[in-house]
C-alpha positions in Angstrom: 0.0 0.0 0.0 1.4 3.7 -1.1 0.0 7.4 -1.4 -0.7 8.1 -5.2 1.2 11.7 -4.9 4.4 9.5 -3.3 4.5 7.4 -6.0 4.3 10.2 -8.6 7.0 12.4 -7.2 9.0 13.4 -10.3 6.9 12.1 -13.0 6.8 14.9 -15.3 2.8 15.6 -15.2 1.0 17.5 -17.6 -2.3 17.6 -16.2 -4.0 15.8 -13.3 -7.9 15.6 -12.8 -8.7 14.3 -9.1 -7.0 13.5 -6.3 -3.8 12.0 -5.5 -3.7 11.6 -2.2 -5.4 8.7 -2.1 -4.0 5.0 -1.2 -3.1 2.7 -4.2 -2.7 -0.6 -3.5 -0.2 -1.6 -6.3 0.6 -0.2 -9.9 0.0 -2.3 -13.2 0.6 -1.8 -16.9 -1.3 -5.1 -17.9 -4.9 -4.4 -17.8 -5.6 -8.4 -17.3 -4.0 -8.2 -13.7 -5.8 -5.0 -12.3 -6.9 -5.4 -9.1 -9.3 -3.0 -6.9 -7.3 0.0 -5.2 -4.5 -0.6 -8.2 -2.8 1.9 -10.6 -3.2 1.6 -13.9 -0.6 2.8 -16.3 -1.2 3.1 -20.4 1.5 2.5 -22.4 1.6 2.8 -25.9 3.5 -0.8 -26.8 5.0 -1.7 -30.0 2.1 -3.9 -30.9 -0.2 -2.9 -28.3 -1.8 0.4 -26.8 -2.7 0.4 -23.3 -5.1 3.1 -23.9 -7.5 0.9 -25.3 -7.8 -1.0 -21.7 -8.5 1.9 -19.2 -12.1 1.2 -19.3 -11.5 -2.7 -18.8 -9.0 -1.5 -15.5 -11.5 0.9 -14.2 -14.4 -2.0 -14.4 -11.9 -4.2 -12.4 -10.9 -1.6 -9.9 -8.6 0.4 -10.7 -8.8 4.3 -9.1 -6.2 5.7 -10.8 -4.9 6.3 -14.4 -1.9 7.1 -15.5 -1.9 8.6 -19.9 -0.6 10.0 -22.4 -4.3 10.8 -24.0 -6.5 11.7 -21.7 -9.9 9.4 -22.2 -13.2 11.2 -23.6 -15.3 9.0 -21.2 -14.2 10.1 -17.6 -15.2 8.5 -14.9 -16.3 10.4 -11.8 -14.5 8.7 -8.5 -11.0 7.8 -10.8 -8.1 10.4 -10.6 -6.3 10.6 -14.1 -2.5 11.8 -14.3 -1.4 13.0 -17.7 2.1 12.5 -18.8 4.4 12.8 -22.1 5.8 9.3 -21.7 3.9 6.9 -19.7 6.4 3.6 -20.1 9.2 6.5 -18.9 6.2 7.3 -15.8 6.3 3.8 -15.3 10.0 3.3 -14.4 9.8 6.5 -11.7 6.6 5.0 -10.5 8.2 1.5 -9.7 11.3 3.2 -8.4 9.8 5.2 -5.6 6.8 2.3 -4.8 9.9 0.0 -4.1 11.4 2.5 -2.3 14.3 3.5 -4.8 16.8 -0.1 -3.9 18.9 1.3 -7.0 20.1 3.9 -4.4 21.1 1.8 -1.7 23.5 -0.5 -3.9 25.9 -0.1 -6.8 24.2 -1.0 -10.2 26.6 -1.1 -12.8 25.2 -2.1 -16.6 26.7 -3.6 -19.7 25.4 -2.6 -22.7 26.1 -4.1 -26.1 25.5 -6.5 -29.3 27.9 -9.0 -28.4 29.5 -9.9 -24.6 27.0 -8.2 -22.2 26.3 -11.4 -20.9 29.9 -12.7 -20.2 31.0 -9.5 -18.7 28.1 -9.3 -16.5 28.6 -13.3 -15.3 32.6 -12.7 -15.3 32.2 -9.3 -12.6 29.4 -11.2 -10.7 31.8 -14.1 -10.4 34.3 -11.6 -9.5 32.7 -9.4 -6.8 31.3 -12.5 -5.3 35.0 -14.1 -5.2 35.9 -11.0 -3.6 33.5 -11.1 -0.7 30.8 -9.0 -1.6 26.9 -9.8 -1.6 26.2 -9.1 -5.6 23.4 -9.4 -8.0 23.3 -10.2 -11.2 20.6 -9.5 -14.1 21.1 -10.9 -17.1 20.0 -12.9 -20.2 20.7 -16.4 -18.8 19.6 -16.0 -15.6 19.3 -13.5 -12.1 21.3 -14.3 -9.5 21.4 -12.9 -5.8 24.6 -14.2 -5.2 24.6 -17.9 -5.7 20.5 -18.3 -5.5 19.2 -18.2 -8.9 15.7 -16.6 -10.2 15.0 -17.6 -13.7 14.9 -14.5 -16.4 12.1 -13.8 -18.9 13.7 -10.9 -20.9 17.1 -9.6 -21.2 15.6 -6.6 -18.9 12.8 -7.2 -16.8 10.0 -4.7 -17.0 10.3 -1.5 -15.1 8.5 -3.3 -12.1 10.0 -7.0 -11.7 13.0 -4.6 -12.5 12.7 -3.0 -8.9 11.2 -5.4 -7.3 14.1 -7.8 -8.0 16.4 -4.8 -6.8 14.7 -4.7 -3.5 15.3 -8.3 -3.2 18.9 -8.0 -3.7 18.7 -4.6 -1.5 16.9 -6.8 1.3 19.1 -9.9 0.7 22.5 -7.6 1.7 23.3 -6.8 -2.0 25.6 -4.2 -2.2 26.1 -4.4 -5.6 24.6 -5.7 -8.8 25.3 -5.9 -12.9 22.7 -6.0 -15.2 22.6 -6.2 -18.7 21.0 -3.5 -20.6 19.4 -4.3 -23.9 18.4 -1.6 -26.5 15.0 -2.5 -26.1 14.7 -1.8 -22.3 16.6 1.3 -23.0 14.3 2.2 -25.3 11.2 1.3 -24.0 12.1 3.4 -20.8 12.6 0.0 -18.4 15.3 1.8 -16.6 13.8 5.0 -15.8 13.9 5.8 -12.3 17.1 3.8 -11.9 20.1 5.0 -10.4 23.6 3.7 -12.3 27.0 3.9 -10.4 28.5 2.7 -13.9 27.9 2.0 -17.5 30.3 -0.4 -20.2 29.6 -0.3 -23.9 31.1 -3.9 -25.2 30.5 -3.3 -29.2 27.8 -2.7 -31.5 27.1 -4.2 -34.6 24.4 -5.7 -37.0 20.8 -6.7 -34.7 17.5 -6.0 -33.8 16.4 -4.1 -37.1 13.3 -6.0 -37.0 12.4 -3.5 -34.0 14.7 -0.7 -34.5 13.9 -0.4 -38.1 17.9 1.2 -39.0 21.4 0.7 -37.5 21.2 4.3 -36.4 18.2 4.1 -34.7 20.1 0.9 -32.9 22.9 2.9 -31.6 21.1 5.8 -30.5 19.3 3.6 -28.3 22.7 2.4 -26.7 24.0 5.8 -26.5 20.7 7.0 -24.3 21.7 4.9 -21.4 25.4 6.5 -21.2 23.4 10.1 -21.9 21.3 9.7 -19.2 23.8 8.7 -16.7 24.5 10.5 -13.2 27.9 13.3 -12.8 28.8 11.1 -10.4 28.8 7.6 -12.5 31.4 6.0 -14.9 31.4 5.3 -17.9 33.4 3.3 -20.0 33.5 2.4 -23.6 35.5 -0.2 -26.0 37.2 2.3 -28.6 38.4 -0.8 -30.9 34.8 -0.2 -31.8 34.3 2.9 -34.1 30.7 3.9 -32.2 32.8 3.8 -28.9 33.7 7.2 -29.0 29.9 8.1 -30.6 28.6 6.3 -26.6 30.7 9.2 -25.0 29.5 12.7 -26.2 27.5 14.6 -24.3 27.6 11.9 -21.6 27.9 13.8 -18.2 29.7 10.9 -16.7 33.8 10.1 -16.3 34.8 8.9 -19.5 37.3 5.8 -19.7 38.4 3.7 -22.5 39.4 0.2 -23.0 41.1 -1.2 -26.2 43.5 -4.4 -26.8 44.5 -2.1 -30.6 44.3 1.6 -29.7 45.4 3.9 -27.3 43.4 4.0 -24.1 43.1 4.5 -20.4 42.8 0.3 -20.1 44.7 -1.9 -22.3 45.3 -5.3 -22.7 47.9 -7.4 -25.4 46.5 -11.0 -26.6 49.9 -13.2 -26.0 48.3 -16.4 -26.7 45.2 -17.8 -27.9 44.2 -21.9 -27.8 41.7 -24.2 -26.9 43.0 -24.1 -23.6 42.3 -20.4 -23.0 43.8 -16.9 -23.2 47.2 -15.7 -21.9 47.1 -11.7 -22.1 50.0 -9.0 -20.5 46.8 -6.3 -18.8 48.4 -3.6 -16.6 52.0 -4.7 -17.1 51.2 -8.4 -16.1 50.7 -11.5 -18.0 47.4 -13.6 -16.9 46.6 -16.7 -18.1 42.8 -17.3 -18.1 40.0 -20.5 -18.4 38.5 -18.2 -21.2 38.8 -19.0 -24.9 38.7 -16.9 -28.2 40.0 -13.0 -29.2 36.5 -11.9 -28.7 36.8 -12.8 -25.0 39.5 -10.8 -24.4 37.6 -7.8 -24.6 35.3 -9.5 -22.1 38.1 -9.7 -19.4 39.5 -6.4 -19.9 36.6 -4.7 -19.7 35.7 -6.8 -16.5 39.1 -5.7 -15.1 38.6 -2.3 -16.1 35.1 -2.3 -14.3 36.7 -3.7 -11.2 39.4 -1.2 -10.9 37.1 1.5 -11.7 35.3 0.3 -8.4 38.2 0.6 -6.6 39.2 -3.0 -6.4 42.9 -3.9 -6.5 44.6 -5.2 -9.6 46.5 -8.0 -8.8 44.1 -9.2 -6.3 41.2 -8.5 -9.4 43.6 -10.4 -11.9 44.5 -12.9 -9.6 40.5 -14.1 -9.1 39.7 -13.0 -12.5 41.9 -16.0 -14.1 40.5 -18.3 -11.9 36.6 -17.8 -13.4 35.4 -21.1 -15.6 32.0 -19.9 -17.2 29.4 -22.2 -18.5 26.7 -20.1 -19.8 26.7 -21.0 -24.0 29.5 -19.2 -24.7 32.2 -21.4 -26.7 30.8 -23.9 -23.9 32.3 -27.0 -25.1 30.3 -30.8 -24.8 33.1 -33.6 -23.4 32.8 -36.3 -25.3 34.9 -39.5 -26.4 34.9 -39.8 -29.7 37.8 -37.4 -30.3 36.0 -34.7 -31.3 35.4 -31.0 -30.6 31.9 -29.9 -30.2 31.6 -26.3 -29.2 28.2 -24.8 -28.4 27.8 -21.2 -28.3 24.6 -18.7 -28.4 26.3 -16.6 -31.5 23.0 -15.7 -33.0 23.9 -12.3 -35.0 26.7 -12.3 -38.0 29.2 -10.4 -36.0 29.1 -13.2 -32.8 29.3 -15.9 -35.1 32.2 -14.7 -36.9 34.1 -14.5 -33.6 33.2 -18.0 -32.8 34.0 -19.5 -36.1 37.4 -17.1 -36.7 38.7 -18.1 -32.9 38.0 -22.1 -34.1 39.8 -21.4 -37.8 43.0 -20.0 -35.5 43.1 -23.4 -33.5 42.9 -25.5 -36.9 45.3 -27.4 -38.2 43.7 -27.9 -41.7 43.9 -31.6 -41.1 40.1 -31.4 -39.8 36.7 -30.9 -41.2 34.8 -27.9 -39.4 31.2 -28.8 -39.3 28.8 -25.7 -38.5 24.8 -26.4 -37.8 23.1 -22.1 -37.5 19.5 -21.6 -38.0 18.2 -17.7 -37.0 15.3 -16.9 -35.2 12.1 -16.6 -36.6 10.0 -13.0 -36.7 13.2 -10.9 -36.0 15.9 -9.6 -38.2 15.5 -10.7 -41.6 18.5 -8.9 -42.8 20.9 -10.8 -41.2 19.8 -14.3 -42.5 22.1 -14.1 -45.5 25.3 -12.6 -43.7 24.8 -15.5 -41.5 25.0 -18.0 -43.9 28.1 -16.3 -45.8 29.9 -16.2 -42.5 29.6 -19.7 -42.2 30.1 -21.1 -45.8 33.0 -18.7 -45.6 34.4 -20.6 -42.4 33.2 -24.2 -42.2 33.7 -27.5 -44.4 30.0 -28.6 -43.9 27.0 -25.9 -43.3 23.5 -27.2 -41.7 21.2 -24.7 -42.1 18.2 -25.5 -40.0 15.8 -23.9 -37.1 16.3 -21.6 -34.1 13.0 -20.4 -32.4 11.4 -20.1 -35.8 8.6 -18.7 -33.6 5.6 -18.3 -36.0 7.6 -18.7 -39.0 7.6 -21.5 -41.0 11.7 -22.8 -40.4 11.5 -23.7 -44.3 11.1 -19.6 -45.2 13.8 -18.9 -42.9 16.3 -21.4 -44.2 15.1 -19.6 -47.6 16.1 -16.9 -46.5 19.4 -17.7 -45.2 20.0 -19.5 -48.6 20.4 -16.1 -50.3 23.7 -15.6 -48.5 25.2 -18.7 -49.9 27.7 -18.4 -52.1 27.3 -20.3 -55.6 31.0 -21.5 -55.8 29.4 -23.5 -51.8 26.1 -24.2 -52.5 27.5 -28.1 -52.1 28.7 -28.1 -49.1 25.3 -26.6 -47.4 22.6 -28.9 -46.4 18.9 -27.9 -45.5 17.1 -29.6 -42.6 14.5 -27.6 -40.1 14.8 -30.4 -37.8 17.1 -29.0 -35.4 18.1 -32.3 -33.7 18.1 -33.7 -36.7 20.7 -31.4 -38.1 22.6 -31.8 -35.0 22.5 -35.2 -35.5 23.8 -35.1 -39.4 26.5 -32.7 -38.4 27.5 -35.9 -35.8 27.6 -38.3 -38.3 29.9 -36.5 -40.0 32.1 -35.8 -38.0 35.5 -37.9 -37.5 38.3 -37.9 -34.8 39.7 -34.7 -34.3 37.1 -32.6 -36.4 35.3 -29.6 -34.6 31.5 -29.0 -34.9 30.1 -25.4 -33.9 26.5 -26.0 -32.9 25.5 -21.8 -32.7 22.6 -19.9 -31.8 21.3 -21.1 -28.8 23.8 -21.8 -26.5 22.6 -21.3 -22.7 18.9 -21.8 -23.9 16.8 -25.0 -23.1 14.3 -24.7 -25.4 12.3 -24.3 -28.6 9.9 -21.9 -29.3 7.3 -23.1 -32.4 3.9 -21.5 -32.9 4.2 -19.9 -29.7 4.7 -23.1 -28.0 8.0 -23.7 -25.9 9.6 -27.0 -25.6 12.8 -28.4 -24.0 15.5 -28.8 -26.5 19.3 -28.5 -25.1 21.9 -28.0 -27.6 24.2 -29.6 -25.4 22.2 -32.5 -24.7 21.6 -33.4 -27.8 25.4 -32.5 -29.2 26.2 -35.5 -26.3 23.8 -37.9 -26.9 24.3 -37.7 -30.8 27.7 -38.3 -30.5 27.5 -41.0 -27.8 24.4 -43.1 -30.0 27.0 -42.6 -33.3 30.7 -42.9 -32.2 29.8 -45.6 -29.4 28.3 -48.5 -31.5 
């Protein structure tokens, strides 16, 4: 239970007909879930508009609106608060019903095409090494400290958002990293929030399905570093060209990281295997559990993040290189058939470069490199092609079948991906929806010492078709495949 006029301090209001000092009971955007003595707040969505519903929340109780468009039909005993942005309303209104937990802990977030979730799971792993109480909200899964809460979207909504930050503020948190995707930027998830830091990994070719252009995409990841706090961080990978683009007009301190340019954090790539990464980062050579060039960045900007908290190098270093991840990312599947099988979440063209250029640096040439990709259905369709150049371009066999085709039908998706293939390949590229069935092909091929990439998933157990979801673990399926064909 909270006072209306609490919850609404510094929404900006443009008109409010009513009262607001009156109790509210709790605040909801989904009409379906309004209860009596609620807050309803109207949001204009990408596919729906909550405006349509304040009738249907008013029927089921609610005594309070919260709009953008003020409704013809007003109802007597209901107080209506007009506002320019009511999913931006939304976030303030969360933050000071929960009683603002963002302020009473460090919240650090990584923004970013590729590596926001390794960085985020590398510095919770870190910080919780160290000896703090830290959260962690991210694509894989929420953590307060080692107790985990499954994750619905790579940002919660602006209320499970606080909600889970009280948690972690009533659990002893005193510190938390969060990934921030361009959508929850965008859509105003964060407002209210307070950051003591923000990282920009990289940006590159995604989400244009929503975003409609690449410049549209980056503006959304340069709002979060242009609304950040005087007295935050924040610090940006200048190896990528839009690192720079992150920091103007930010109000935060500016710090770079690079492992090619000049910067305030650097980091040299001594050696690279299937064992892991050996890099020299602040005059000192680390050897880490980590594999792949992409990775590297990962770690640096996990040290930088660290020392930009005040932590102590060698101790941070030290801890750092100690950190065995096993969230999808180049996760490989032990098997004994002699061969590599790597699983990893790369779902856009840049990601699954990295994975298949770090695997064509451990060849020998002696071995076949067997890649099964699918892409995700009712998203991007731009990047279906690139996709399948990238991995023609890298890979002895290609397996182009399904991941989530979602209401798609797999077969126009694979179509789609088909127009990236060059003509000179077209033979070595085999069609087959059946996702376990490709896995399985891909395992039939594959002899002692060759290396199958299994990409797109990766941390994920499941399948979503037609709006159903069913379990389906790449890495269960890479093991049993292999164990049913190279155990006969």
């Amino acid at each position: 239970m909270a006072n209306l006029k609490d919850i609404l301090y510094k929404v900006k209001l443009i008109s409010v007909s009513g009262a607001t000092d009156i109790a509210i009971d709790a605040i909801q955007f989904d009409s379906r879930i309004v209860g009596a003595g609620d807050v309803f707040v109207a949001i204009k969505g990408t596919q729906v508009d909550g405006h349509e519903y304040i009738s249907k929340a008013i029927e089921q109780g609610a005594v309070a609106i919260v709009c953008e468009d003020i409704p013809s039909d007003i109802h007597p005993q209901v107080t209506y608060v007009q506002t320019d942005n009511s999913a931006k309303a939304l976030g303030v209104m969360a933050a000071n019903y929960f009683g603002h937990p963002s302020e009473k802990l460090k919240l650090i977030a990584v923004t970013g095409t590729n590596g926001k979730t390794t960085t985020v799971s590398l510095l919770h792993q870190l910080f919780m090494n160290l000896g703090y109480h830290t959260g962690m909200i991210s694509t894989v899964q929420n953590q307060i400290n080692n107790a985990v809460i499954p994750a619905t979207h790579t940002t919660p909504d602006a209320l499970q958002l606080n909600s889970l930050l009280k948690k972690m503020v009533d659990s002893g948190c005193n510190i938390v990293f969060m990934e921030a995707s361009s959508h929850a930027i965008e859509q105003e998830r964060m407002a209210g929030l307070k950051l003591a830091g923000a990282v920009f990994t990289n940006i590159s070719h995604e989400h244009l399905d929503y975003h409609k252009t690449f410049d549209n995409y980056i503006k959304a990841k340069k709002k979060l570093f242009d609304d950040l706090p005087s007295d935050a961080f924040a610090l940006v990978n200048v190896d990528d060209k839009r690192g720079m683009v992150m920091l103007q007009n930010c109000k935060a301190s500016k710090y770079t990281y690079s492992l090619k340019m000049m910067a305030i954090y650097k980091a040299k790539v001594l050696s690279n295997s299937i064992q892991g990464l050996e890099l020299n980062i602040d005059q000192k050579d680390v050897w880490f559990r980590q594999i792949g060039y992409f990775n590297a960045y990962n770690l640096l900007a996990a040290y930088a993040t660290a020392h930009l908290l005040e932590e102590e190098s060698e101790e941070v270093l030290m801890n750092l290189s100690q950190i065995e991840l096993k969230n999808g990312r180049f996760e490989q599947v032990p098997n004994n058939a002699g061969i590599t099988a790597v699983v990893d979440y790369a779902h856009t063209p840049d990601a699954l470069e990295n994975v298949l250029q770090t695997i064509d640096n451990f060849r020998t040439g002696n071995e076949q490199v067997l890649t099964v990709v699918g892409c995700g259905g009712n998203r991007d369709t731009t990047k279906r092609p690139l996709m399948a150049e990238i991995a023609c371009r890298f890979s002895d066999r290609v397996i182009l079948t399904s991941d989530n085709p979602r209401f798609e039908e797999p077969e126009a998706i694979i179509a789609d991906m088909q127009k990236g293939v060059p003509v000179s390949q077209v033979r070595k590229v085999t069609n087959l929806p059946d996702r376990k069935e490709a896995i399985k092909l891909a395992c039939s091929f594959a002899q002692k010492g060759d290396i199958i990439l299994v990409a797109g998933k990766g941390h994920e157990t499941y399948q979503e078709i037609k709006g159903e979801r069913s379990h389906f673990d790449d890495k269960e399926v890479v093991r049993e495949m292999l164990s049913l064909i190279h155990n006969k």
